[in-house]
Structures are given as structure tokens and as C-alpha cells.
C-alpha positions, 0 to 999 in steps of 0.5 A, a space after each residue: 500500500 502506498 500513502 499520498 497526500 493530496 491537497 485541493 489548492 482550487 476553489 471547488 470541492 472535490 467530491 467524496 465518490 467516484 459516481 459524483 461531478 467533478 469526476 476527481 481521482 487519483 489515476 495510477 499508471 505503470 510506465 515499463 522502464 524497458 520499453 516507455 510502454 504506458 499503461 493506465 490501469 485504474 483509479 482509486 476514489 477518494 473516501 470522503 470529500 476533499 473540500 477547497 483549501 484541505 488535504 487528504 490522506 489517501 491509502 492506496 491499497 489493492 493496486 493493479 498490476 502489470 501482466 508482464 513482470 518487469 522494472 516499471 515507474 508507478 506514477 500516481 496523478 491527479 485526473 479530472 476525468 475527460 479533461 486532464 491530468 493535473 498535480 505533481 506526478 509521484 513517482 514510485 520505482 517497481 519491481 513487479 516479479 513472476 508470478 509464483 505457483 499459483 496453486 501453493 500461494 495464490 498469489 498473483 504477482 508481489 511487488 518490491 518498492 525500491 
């Protein structure tokens, strides 16, 4: 899980659901260090309304990963869905390893955050 704190520096309330205008969320893509690939996996909705003015904490748990295991940047942005990306860019260097049998764990893939 990653933290980020997101602070609304506009004049309007970001509302606290994904369903609500403005559509504001955090948008998370994987960039393949190999090959510059992008990929932009999902969204994570903030929990409550972020008013003008206040800053937010925001748990970004359950993230999507890569199918490909590889060297990515996992860059977590602000989106203003159908209109922009806005903010600073955080940026995370990933290491998505190969999934292991999955019959004995369950697991997928894992990630180390270097």
C-alpha cells in the first residue's frame, strides 16, 4: 500500500465518490522502464470529500498490476476525468516479479518498492 497526500489548492470541492461531478481521482499508471510502454490501469476514489483549501490522506491499497513482470515507474496523478491530468506526478520505482505457483500461494504477482 502506498500513502499520498493530496491537497485541493482550487476553489471547488472535490467530491467524496467516484459516481459524483467533478469526476476527481487519483489515476495510477505503470510506465515499463524497458520499453516507455504506458499503461493506465485504474483509479482509486477518494473516501470522503476533499473540500477547497484541505488535504487528504489517501491509502492506496489493492493496486493493479502489470501482466508482464518487469522494472516499471508507478506514477500516481491527479485526473479530472475527460479533461486532464493535473498535480505533481509521484513517482514510485517497481519491481513487479513472476508470478509464483499459483496453486501453493495464490498469489498473483508481489511487488518490491525500491
Amino acid at each position: 500500500a502506498l500513502v499520498l497526500d493530496v491537497t485541493n489548492s482550487g476553489s471547488q470541492t472535490w467530491p467524496g465518490n467516484s459516481y459524483t461531478d467533478p469526476l476527481i481521482r487519483v489515476g495510477v499508471r505503470w510506465v515499463n522502464r524497458a520499453t516507455g510502454e504506458a499503461k493506465d490501469l485504474q483509479r482509486v476514489p477518494f473516501c470522503r470529500s476533499v473540500e477547497a483549501g484541505t488535504t487528504m490522506r489517501i491509502l492506496a491499497e489493492d493496486l493493479a498490476l502489470p501482466e508482464e513482470p518487469g522494472e516499471y515507474d508507478l506514477e500516481l496523478q491527479l485526473v479530472h476525468e475527460l479533461v486532464c491530468w493535473f498535480g505533481a506526478v509521484e513517482r514510485r520505482s517497481v519491481t513487479v516479479l513472476p508470478c509464483q505457483d499459483q496453486a501453493r500461494s495464490g498469489a498473483s504477482a508481489s511487488t518490491s518498492v525500491t
